[in-house]
C-alpha positions as CSV (number, residue, x, y, z in Angstrom):
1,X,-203.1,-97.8,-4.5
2,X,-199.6,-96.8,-3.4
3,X,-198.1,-97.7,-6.8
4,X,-200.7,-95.2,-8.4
5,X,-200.0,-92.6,-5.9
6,X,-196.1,-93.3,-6.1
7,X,-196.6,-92.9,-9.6
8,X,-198.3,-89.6,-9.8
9,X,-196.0,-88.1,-7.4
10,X,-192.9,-89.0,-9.8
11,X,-195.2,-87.8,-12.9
12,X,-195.9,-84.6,-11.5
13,X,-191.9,-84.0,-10.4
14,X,-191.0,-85.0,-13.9
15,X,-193.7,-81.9,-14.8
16,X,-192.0,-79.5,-12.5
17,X,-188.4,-80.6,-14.1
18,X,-189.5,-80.2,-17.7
19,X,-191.3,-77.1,-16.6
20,X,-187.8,-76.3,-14.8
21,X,-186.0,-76.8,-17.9
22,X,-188.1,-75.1,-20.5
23,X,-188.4,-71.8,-18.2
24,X,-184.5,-72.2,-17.5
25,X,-183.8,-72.7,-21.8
26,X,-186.3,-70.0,-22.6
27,X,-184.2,-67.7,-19.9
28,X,-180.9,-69.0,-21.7
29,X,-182.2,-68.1,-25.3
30,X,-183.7,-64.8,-24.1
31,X,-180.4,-64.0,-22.4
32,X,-178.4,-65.2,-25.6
33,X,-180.7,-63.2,-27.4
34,X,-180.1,-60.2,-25.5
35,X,-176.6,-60.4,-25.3
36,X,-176.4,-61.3,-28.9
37,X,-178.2,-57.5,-29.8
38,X,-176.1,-56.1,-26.4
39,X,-172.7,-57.5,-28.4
40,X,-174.4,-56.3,-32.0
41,X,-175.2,-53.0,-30.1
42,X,-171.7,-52.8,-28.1
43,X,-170.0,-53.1,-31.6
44,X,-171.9,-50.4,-33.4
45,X,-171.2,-48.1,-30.6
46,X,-167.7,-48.7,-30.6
47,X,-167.5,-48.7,-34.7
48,X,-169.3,-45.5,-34.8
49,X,-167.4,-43.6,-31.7
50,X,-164.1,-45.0,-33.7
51,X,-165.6,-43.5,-37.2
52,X,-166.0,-40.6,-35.0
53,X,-162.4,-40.4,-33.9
54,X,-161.2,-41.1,-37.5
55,X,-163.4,-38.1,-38.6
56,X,-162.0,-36.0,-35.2
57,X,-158.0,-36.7,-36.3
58,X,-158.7,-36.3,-40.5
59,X,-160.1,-32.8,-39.7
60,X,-157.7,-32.2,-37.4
61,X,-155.2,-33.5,-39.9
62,X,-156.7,-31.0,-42.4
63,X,-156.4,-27.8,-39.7
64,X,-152.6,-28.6,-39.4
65,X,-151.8,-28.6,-42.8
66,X,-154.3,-25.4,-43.7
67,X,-152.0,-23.7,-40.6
68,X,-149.0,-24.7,-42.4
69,X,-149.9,-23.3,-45.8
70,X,-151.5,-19.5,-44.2
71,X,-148.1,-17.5,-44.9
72,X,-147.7,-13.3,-43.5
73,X,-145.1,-11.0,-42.6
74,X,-146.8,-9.9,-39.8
75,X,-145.1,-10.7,-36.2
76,X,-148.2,-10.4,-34.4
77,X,-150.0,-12.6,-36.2
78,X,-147.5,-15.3,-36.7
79,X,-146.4,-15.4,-33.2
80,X,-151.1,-16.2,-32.9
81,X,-150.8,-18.7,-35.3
82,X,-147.8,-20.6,-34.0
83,X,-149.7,-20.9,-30.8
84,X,-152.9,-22.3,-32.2
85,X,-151.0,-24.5,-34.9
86,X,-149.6,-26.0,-31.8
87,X,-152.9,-26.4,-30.1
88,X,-154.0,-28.7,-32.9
89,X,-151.2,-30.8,-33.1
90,X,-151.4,-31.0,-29.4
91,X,-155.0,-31.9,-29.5
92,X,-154.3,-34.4,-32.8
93,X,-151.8,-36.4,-30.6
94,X,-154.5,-36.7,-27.7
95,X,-156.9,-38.4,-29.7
96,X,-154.3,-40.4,-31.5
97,X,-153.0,-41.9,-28.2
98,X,-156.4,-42.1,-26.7
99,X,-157.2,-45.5,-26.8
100,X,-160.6,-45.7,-24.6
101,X,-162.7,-42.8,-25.8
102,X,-166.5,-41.9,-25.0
103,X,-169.4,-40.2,-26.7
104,X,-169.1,-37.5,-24.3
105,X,-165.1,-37.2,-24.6
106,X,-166.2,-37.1,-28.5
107,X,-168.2,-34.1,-28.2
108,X,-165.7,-32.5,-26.4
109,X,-163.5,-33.3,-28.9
110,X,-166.0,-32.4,-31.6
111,X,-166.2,-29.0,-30.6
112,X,-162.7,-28.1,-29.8
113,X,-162.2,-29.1,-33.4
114,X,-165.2,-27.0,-34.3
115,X,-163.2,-23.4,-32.4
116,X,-160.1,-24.7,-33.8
117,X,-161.6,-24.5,-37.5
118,X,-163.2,-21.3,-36.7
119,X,-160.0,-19.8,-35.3
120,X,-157.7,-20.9,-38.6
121,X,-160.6,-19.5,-40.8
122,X,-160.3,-16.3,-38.9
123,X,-156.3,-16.6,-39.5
124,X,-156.9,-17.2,-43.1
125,X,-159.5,-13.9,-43.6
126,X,-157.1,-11.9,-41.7
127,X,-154.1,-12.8,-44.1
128,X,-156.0,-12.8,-46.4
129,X,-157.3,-9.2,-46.0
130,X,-153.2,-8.1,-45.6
131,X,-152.1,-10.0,-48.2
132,X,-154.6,-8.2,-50.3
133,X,-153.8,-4.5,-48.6
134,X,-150.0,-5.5,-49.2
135,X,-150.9,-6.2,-53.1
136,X,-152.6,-2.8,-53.0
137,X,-150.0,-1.1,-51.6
138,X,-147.7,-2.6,-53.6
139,X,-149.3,-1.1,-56.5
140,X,-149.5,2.1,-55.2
141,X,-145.9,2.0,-54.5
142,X,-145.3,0.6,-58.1
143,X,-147.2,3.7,-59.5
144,X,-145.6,5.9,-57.0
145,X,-142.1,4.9,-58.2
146,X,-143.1,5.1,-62.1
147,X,-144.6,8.4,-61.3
148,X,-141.2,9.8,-59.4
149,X,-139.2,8.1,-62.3
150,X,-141.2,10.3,-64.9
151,X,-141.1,13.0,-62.9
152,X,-137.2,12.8,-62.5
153,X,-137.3,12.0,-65.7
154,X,-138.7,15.6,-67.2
155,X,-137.2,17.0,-64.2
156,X,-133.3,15.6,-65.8
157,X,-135.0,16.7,-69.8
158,X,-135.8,20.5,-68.0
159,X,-132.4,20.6,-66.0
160,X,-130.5,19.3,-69.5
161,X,-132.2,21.7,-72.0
162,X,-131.6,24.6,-68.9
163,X,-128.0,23.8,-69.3
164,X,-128.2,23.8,-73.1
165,X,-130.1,27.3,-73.0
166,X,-127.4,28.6,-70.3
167,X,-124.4,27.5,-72.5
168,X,-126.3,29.0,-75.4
169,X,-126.5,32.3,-73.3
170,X,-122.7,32.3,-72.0
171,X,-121.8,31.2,-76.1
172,X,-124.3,34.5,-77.0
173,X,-122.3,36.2,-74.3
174,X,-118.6,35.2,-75.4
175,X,-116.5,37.7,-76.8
176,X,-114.7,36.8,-80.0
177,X,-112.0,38.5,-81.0
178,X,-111.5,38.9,-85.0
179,X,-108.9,40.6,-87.1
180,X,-106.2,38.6,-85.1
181,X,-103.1,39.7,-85.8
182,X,-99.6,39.3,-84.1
183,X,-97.1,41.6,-85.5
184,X,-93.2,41.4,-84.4
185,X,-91.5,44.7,-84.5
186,X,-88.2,46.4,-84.3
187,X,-86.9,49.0,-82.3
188,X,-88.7,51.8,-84.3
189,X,-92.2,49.8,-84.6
190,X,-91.9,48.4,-87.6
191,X,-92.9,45.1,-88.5
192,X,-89.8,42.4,-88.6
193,X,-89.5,39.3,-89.9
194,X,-85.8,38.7,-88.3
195,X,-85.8,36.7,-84.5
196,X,-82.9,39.1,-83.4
197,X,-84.2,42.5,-84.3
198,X,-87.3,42.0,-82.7
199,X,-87.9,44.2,-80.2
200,X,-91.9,43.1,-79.5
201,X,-94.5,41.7,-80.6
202,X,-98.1,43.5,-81.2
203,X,-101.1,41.6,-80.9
204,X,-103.8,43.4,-82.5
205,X,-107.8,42.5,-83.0
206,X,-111.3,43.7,-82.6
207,X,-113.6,42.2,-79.8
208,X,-116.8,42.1,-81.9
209,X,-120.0,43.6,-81.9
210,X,-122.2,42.2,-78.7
211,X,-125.7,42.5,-76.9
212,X,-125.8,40.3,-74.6
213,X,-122.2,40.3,-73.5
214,X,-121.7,41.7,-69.8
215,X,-120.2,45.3,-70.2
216,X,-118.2,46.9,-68.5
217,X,-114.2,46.7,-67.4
218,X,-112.6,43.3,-69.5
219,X,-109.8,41.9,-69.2
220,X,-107.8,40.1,-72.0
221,X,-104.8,37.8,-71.7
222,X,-103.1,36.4,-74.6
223,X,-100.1,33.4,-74.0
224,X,-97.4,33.2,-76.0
225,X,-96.1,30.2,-76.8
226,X,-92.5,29.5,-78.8
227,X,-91.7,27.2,-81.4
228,X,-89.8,24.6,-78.0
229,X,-93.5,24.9,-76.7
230,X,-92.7,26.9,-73.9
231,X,-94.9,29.3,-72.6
232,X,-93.2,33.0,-72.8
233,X,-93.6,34.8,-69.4
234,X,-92.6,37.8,-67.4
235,X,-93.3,36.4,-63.9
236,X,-94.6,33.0,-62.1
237,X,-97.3,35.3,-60.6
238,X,-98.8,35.9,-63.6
239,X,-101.4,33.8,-63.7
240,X,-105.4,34.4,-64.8
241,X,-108.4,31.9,-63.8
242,X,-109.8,29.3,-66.6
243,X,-112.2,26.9,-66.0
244,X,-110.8,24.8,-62.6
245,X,-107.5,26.2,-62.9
246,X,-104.9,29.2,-62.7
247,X,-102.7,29.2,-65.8
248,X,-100.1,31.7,-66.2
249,X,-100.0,34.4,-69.5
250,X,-97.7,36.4,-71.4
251,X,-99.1,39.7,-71.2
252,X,-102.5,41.3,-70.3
253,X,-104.5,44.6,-71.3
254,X,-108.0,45.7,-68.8
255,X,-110.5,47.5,-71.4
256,X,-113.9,48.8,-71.3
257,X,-116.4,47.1,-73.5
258,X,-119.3,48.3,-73.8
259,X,-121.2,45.7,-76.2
260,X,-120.0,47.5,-79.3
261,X,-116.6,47.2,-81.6
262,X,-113.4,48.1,-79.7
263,X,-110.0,47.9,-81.0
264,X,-107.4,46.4,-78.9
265,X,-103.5,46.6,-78.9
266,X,-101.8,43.9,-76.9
267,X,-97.6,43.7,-76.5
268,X,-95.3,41.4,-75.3
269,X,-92.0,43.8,-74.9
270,X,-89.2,41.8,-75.6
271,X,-86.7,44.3,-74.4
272,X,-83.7,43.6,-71.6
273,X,-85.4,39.4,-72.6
274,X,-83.2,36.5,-74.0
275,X,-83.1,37.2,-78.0
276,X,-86.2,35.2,-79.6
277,X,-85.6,32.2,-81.6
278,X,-86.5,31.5,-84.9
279,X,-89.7,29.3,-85.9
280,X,-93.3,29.7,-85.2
281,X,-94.9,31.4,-82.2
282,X,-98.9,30.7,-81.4
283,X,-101.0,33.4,-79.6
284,X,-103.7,32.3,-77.6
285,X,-106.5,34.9,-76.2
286,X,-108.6,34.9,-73.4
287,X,-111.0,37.0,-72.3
288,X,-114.0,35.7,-69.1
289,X,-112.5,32.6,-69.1
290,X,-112.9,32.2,-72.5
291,X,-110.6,31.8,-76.0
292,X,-111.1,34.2,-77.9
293,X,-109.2,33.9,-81.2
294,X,-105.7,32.8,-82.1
295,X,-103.0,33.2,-84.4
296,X,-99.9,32.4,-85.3
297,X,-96.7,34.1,-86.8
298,X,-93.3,33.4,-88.1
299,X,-90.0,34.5,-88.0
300,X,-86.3,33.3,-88.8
């Protein structure tokens, strides 16, 4: 009776063990189990907050380089977009040295990425916008400057043919003298052909016919010059204005034109003067500034 008791008592421990053992394997399997999805979870977590981070540094990558490539010549805005081009970098090597990272520091992340994108596609309106003002402007300028150049242009044509029509006036205006003559003569007015008995020389013409000429007193200067080339004078004072200059003359004669045909007598008086040589003297007239005529004459 003992023996079956004994033996009961060791059956029903060997129950409680087995009982023991299959609660204690289930709780191993179920906690195997658990860890196994916990691990499976754990590693999806960290996959997707590092897909996250990779996504986080390419856009941030993508920022940078749209920074580098926005281009203005305005200070103001330059000096803005240094500071937020260096806000992104900053931020980019954060999350590239952060080696622990959260959901919660990747949606802080997340949306400092998302002002930073909105911020360099503000930049990139604003340049934009000036960039295409600038071109505008430019434009303008462009037709601006081609509109002064045709302007100067007609202004330079108007300005040349005024010059043409003024020296067209003062060429209408120009006495000529015609009928040039220079006559040497002796001691009783008679012409000469002999160096020694000349006593003077007569310059004789007609100033021509002229509307448009200014009328009024004239004078006329005529120069003399011998066969040596030297200009025949009767003082160093003598001198008459033409064109940027004062040139001396030989002998002078003040008339009064008034527009129509006048006869004029010029002389050179030769007397108490060095006797003239022989060859052949040019005569040169002036009148306003102007040459008037010339001749020449010979004697021996």
């Amino acid at each position: 009776m003992e023996n079956l008791n004994e033996s009961k008592k060791q059956s029903a421990k060997e129950k409680r063990n087995n009982i023991i053992v299959i609660a204690l394997s289930v709780i191993l399997v179920v906690v195997v189990v658990l860890f196994f999805f916990q691990n499976r979870e754990h590693r999806t977590i960290v996959n997707e907050i590092k897909t996250e981070k990779d996504s986080i540094q390419n856009e941030l990558t993508r920022i940078a380089t749209s920074y580098d490539s926005l281009s203005t010549e305005n200070d103001t805005i330059n000096e803005q977009l240094l500071v937020a081009q260096t806000k992104v970098k900053d931020l980019l090597l954060e999350v590239e040295q952060t080696k622990k990272i959260s959901y919660q520091k990747i949606n802080d992340y997340q949306k400092q990425v998302t002002t930073l994108r909105g911020i360099m596609r503000d930049f990139a309106a604003q340049i934009d916008s000036l960039n295409t003002r600038n071109k505008e402007l430019m434009a303008e300028n462009l037709e601006v400057k081609e509109q002064y150049k045709e302007v100067e242009s007609r202004n330079q044509q108007l300005n040349r043919e005024k010059e043409r029509l003024q020296q067209t006036v003062q060429r209408a205006a120009m006495l000529e003298a015609r009928e040039l003559v220079a006559e040497p003569q002796n001691d009783r007015s008679k012409e000469t052909r002999f160096a020694r008995r000349t006593e003077k020389i007569r310059i004789y013409f007609v100033l021509s016919k002229n509307a448009t000429a200014k009328r009024g007193d004239k004078n006329i200067y005529t120069r003399i010059t011998r066969p040596d080339q030297l200009l025949m004078t009767k003082s160093s004072d003598d001198l008459f204005q033409f064109e940027d200059v004062k040139i001396p003359y030989s002998a002078m004669r003040t008339v009064v034109y008034e527009g129509k045909e006048l006869p004029v007598a010029i002389f050179w008086d030769n007397t108490n003067e060095p006797e003239l040589m022989p060859g052949t003297y040019k005569v040169d007239l002036f009148a306003d500034g102007n040459v008037i005529g010339e001749t020449t004459f010979e004697i021996r």
